[in-house]
KOLTOR-990603 format. One record per residue (C-alpha): residue number from 1; z, y, x; residue in one letter. Coordinates in steps of 0.2 Angstrom, whole numbers. Last residue first. Example, Ala and Ser with C-alpha at 12.3 -4.5 7.8 and 13.67 -1.06 7.14 Angstrom:
residues 2
2/36/-5/68/S
1/39/-22/62/A
***
This chain:
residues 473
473/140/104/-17/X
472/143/88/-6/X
471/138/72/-12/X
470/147/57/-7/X
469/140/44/5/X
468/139/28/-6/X
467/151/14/2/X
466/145/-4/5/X
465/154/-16/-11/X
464/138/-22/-15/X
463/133/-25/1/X
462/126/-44/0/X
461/119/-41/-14/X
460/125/-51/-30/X
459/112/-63/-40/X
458/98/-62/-27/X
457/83/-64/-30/X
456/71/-77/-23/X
455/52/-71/-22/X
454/40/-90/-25/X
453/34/-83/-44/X
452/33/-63/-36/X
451/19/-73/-25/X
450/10/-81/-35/X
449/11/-66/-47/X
448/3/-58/-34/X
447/-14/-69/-32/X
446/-15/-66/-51/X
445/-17/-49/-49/X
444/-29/-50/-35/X
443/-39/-61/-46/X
442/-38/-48/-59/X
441/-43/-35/-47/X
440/-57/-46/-40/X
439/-63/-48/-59/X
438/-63/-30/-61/X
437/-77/-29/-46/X
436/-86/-41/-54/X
435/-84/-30/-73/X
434/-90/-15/-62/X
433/-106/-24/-56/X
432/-110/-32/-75/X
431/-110/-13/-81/X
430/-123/-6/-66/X
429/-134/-21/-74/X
428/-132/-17/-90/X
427/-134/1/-88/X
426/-152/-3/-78/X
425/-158/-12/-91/X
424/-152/1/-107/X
423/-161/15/-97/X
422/-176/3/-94/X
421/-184/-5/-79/X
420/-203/0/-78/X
419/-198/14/-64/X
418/-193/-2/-53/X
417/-207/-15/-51/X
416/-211/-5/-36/X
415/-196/-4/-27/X
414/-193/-23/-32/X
413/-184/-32/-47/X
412/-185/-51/-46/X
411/-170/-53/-58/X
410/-160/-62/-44/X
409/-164/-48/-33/X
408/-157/-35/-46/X
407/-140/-46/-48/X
406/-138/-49/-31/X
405/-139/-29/-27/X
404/-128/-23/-41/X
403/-113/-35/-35/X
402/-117/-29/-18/X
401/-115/-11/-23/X
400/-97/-15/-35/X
399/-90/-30/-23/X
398/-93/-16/-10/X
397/-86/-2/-21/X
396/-69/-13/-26/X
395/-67/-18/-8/X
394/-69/-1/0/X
393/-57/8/-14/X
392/-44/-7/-11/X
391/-42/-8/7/X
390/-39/12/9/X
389/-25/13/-6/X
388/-19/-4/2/X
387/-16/5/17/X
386/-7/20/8/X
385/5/10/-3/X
384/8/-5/11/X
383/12/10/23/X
382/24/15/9/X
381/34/-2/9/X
380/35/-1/27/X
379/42/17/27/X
378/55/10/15/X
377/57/-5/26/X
376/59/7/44/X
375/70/18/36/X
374/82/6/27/X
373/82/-4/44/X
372/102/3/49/X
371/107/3/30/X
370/106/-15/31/X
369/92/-26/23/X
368/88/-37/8/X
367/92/-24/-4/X
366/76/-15/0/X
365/65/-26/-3/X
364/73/-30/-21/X
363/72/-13/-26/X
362/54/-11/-21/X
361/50/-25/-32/X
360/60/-19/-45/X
359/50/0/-43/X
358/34/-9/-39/X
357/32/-20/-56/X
356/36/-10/-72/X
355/27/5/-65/X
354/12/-6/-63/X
353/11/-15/-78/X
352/15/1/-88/X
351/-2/9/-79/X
350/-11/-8/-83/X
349/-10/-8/-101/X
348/-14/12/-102/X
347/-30/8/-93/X
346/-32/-5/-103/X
345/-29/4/-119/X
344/-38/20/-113/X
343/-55/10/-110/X
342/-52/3/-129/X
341/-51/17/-138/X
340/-66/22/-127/X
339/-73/11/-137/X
338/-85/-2/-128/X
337/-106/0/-130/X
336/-107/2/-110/X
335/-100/-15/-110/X
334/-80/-19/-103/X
333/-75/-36/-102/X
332/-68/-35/-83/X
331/-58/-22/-90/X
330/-48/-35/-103/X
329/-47/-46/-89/X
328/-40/-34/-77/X
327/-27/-29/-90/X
326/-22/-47/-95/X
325/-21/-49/-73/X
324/-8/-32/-75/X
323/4/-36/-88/X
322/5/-56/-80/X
321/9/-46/-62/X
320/23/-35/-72/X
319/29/-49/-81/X
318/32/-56/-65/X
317/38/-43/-57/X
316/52/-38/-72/X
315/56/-56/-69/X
314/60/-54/-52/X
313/70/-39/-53/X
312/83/-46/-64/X
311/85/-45/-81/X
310/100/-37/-87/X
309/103/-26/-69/X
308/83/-23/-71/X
307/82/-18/-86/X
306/84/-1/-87/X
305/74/0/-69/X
304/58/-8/-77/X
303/60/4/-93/X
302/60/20/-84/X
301/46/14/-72/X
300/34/7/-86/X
299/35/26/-96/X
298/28/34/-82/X
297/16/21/-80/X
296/9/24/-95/X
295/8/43/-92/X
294/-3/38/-77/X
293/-16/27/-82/X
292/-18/35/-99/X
291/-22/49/-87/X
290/-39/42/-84/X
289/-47/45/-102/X
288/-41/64/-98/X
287/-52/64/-84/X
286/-65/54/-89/X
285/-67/71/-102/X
284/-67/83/-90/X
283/-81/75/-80/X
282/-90/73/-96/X
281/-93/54/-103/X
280/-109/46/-101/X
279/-101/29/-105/X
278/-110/20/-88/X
277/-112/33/-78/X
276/-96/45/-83/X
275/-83/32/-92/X
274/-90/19/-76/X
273/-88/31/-60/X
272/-70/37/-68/X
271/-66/17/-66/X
270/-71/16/-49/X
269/-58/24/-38/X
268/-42/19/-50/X
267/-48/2/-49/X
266/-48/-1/-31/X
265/-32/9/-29/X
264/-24/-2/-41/X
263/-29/-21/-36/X
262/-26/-15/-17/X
261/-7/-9/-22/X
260/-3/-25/-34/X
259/-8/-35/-19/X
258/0/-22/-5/X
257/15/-25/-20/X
256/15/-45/-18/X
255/12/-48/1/X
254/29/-37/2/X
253/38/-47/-10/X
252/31/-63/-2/X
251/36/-59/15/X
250/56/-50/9/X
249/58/-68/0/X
248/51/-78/14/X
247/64/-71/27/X
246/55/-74/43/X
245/47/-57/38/X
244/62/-48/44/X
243/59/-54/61/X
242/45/-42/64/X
241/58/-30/67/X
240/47/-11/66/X
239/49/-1/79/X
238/57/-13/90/X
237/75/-10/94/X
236/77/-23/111/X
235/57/-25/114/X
234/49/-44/116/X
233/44/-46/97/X
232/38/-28/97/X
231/26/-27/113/X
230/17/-44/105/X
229/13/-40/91/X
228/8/-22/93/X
227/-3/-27/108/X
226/-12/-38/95/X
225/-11/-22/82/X
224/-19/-11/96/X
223/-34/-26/100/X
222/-37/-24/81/X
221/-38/-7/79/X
220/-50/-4/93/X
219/-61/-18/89/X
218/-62/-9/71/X
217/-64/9/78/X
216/-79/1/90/X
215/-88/-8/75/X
214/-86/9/67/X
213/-95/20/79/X
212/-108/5/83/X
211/-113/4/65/X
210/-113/-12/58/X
209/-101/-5/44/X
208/-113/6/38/X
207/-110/25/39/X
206/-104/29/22/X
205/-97/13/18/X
204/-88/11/34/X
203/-80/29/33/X
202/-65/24/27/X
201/-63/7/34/X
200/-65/11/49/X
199/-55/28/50/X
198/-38/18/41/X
197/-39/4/58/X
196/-45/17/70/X
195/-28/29/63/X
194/-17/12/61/X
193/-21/6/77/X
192/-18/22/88/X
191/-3/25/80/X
190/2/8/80/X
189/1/9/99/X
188/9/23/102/X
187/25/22/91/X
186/27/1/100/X
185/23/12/119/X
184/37/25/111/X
183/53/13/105/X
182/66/26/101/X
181/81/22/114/X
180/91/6/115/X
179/109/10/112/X
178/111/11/94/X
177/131/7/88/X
176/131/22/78/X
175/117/18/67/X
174/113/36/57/X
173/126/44/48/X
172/120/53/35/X
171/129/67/27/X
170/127/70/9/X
169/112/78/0/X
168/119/92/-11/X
167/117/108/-1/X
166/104/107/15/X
165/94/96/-1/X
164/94/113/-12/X
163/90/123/0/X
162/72/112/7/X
161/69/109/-10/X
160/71/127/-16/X
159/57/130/1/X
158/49/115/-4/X
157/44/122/-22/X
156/41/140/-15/X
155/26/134/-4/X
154/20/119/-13/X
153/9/132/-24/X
152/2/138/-9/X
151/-10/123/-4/X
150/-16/123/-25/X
149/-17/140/-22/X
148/-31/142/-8/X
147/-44/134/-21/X
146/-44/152/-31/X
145/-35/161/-46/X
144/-45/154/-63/X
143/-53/141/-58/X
142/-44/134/-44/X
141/-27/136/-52/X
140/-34/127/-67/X
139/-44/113/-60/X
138/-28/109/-48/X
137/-15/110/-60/X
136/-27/96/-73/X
135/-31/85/-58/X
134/-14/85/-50/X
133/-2/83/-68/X
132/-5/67/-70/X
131/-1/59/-49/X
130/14/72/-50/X
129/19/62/-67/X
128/17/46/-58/X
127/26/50/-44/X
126/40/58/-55/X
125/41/42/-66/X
124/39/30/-48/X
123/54/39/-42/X
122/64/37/-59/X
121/61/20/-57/X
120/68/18/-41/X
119/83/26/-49/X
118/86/15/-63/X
117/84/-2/-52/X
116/98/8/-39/X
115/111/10/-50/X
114/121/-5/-50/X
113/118/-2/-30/X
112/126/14/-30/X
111/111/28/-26/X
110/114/38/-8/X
109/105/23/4/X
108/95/14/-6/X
107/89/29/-15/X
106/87/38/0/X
105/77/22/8/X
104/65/23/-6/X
103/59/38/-2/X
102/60/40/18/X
101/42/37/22/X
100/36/47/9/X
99/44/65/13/X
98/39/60/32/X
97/23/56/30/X
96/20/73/19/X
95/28/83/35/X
94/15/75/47/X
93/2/77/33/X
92/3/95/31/X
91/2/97/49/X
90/-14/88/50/X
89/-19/98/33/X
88/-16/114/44/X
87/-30/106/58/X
86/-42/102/43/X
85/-40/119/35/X
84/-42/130/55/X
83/-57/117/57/X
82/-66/124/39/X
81/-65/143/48/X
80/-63/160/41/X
79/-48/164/55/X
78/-40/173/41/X
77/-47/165/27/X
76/-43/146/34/X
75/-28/151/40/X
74/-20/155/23/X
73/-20/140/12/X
72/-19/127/23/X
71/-7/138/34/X
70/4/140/17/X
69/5/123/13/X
68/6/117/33/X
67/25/128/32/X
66/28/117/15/X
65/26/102/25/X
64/35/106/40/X
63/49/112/32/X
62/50/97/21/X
61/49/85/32/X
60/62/93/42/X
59/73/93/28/X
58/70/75/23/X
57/71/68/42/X
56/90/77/42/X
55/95/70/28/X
54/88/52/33/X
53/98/50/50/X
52/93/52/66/X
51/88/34/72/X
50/84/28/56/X
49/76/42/51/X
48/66/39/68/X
47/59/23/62/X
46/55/29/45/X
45/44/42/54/X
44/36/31/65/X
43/31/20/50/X
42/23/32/38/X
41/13/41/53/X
40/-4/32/55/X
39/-4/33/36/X
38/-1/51/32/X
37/-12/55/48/X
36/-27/45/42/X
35/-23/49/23/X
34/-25/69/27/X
33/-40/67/36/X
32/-48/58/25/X
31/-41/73/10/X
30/-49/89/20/X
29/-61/78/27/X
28/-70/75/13/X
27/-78/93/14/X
26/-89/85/26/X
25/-98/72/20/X
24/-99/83/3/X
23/-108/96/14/X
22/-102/112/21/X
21/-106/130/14/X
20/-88/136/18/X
19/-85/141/1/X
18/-96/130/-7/X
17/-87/115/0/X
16/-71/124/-3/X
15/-77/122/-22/X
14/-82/106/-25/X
13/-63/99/-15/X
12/-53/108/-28/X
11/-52/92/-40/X
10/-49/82/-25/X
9/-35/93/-18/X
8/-22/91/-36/X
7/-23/73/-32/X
6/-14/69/-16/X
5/-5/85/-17/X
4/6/80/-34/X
3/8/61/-28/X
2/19/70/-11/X
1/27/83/-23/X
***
């Protein structure tokens, strides 16, 4: 559901433009502002799942975001007002953090270990297929009923989730033996760094990242993390323990997948800006070329967490990370005379590399803690997800735009020497600018199988005998 809002909005977001008459700048707000909260949030909300237990932070997160569904979809009519969208969509993102934050934890926590691999997979299947399913939803209920649905459709799928969760989700009994209360200064100070942190880098590339505004939102962000730091290696239950990451397995694994995250994200964003500049291809059409992506990644899941108790989940990872850097390569080789056979193969390529390396490596993460930090590492893993999402789409484009740039000052091309450039020219050029930016992901990719390479696993889990709630229902 969380996959499924994230893509069915941007399809819609042409249209409430024109609704309210706004501009593109601003009509990004309704997914910028979204991600801000999502990401600031991840962390806090794993924190207090751990604190007040995981069925109860489901619930709630689904309450709150099926009720900001229905307000994004209805306050903005009855008030006739863009703000009233973006103030819903905060609320829809409070519950969305919450839903995302806990995830992987839930698996951890109500799945048998021997089981675990199979289940995570099926989490990154049903991502993955709500990631599919979000353009093509979204351009069909926004056509044919109006852009207020794709908020409403949520509305009676986390009112049966909501029910059916209250039902079959077993009791969680959160860490007893807690004393310390919920760590607020360490909530408010990540907040704060987190939101000027995502906001710089969102909006650096649209108002120049020399600008004073984001210069400030930068400094801000990293004078928060530094108090961060510091106030959470001297606080009794910090909200996030940075002594997990003495352990260098749970480090490298983590380094690996934001990797793998950044390499992803990066490529997602530019790819449907080369099938429709560079291959001239339909809207529509780089649509359907992108969900090769997607569906193959629904089949890497599924296979990843059948394997993984045969295998291990360090050599799904690696295979994974090799999957993804041949993928990258073959990207990076792309012309504007390539088959679109081709585009999809790649794209298909590194879908099934992804879904065949986060679900084991997830897995393995979470098996290296207690049931009393699962919150606060799966919460972890997903802030990695969303931050990487931001730090990839500004990396790819800058390597793409200053790729560009040193190529046509090499060539001795000035404003004035311009309109004699052919069509051909300038498509070479734009061409030669995605490959560099396909070469950082291979990079990327390659920087992440390091990592995986140096992960240790495991052979038998410290808790494999700890006891799996039972269901009720």
């Amino acid at each position: 559901m969380s996959a499924l809002d994230g893509s069915i909005v941007n399809i819609a977001l042409p249209t409430i433009s024109e609704a309210f008459d706004i501009s593109t700048g601003l009509v990004s707000w309704v997914s910028t502002a979204y991600l801000l909260v999502v990401t600031s949030s991840l962390l806090i909300c794993g924190k207090i799942a751990d604190i007040r237990g995981l069925k109860k932070i489901f619930l709630v997160g689904f309450v709150v975001f099926t009720l900001g569904s229905f307000l994004c979809g209805f306050l903005p009519v009855a008030l006739n007002s863009f703000g009233a969208l973006i103030g819903a969509r905060v609320v829809q993102a409070i519950g969305g953090a919450m839903l995302a934050a806990i995830a992987p934890a839930m698996v951890s926590t109500f799945i048998p270990i021997e089981e675990r691999g199979r289940s995570m997979g099926l989490v990154v299947t049903f991502a993955s297929l709500g990631a599919a399913a979000g353009p093509f939803l979204g351009g069909l209920l926004t056509e044919f009923l109006s852009w207020h649905w794709i908020f409403f459709i949520n509305v009676p799928v986390g009112i049966g989730a909501v029910i059916l969760g209250a039902r079959v989700l077993p009791h969680h009994q959160p860490d007893a033996g807690r004393t310390a209360g919920f760590d607020a200064p360490g909530a408010a100070l990540l907040f704060a760094g987190m939101m000027t942190g995502v906001f710089a880098l969102n909006m650096g590339t649209a108002m120049g990242f020399t600008s004073p505004l984001i210069l400030l939102a930068a400094g801000a962000a990293l004078v928060c993390a530094a108090l961060f730091v510091f106030h959470e290696r001297r606080v009794e239950d910090p909200l996030l323990d940075l002594r997990l990451f003495r352990d260098r397995t749970f480090l490298y694994a983590n380094l690996a997948v934001t990797l793998i995250m950044i390499a992803f994200a990066g490529s997602a964003f530019l790819l449907p800006f080369f099938l429709e500049y560079v291959k001239g291809m339909p809207t529509f059409s780089a649509g359907m070329v992108m969900t090769a992506f997607s569906f193959a990644m629904m089949i890497g899941g599924p296979v990843a967490g059948a394997l993984f108790n045969r295998v291990g989940g360090r050599r799904l990872t690696l295979v994974g990370a090799v999957l993804a850097a041949l993928a990258f390569v073959v990207l990076a080789g792309l012309q504007p005379e390539t088959s679109v056979i081709v585009v999809a193969g790649a794209l298909g390529l590194l879908g099934f590399a992804i879904g065949l390396y986060v679900a084991p490596n997830n897995t393995m993460v979470m098996n290296k803690v207690g049931a009393e930090k699962r919150g606060m590492v799966s919460s972890l893993l997903n802030t990695e997800r969303y931050g990487g999402q931001s730090l990839g789409i500004v990396l790819f484009e800058l390597v793409l735009i200053q790729g560009v740039l040193s190529i046509v000052s090499h060539a001795g091309v000035t404003s004035s020497s311009l309109a004699s450039v052919t069509i051909d020219q300038k498509l070479a050029v734009l061409t030669a600018g995605f490959d560099m930016a396909f070469w950082v992901g291979a990079a990327l990719a390659v920087l992440a199988l390091g990592f995986s390479f140096l992960v240790k696993e495991e052979e038998v889990p410290a808790e494999m005998g700890e006891e799996v709630p039972a269901a009720v229902g």
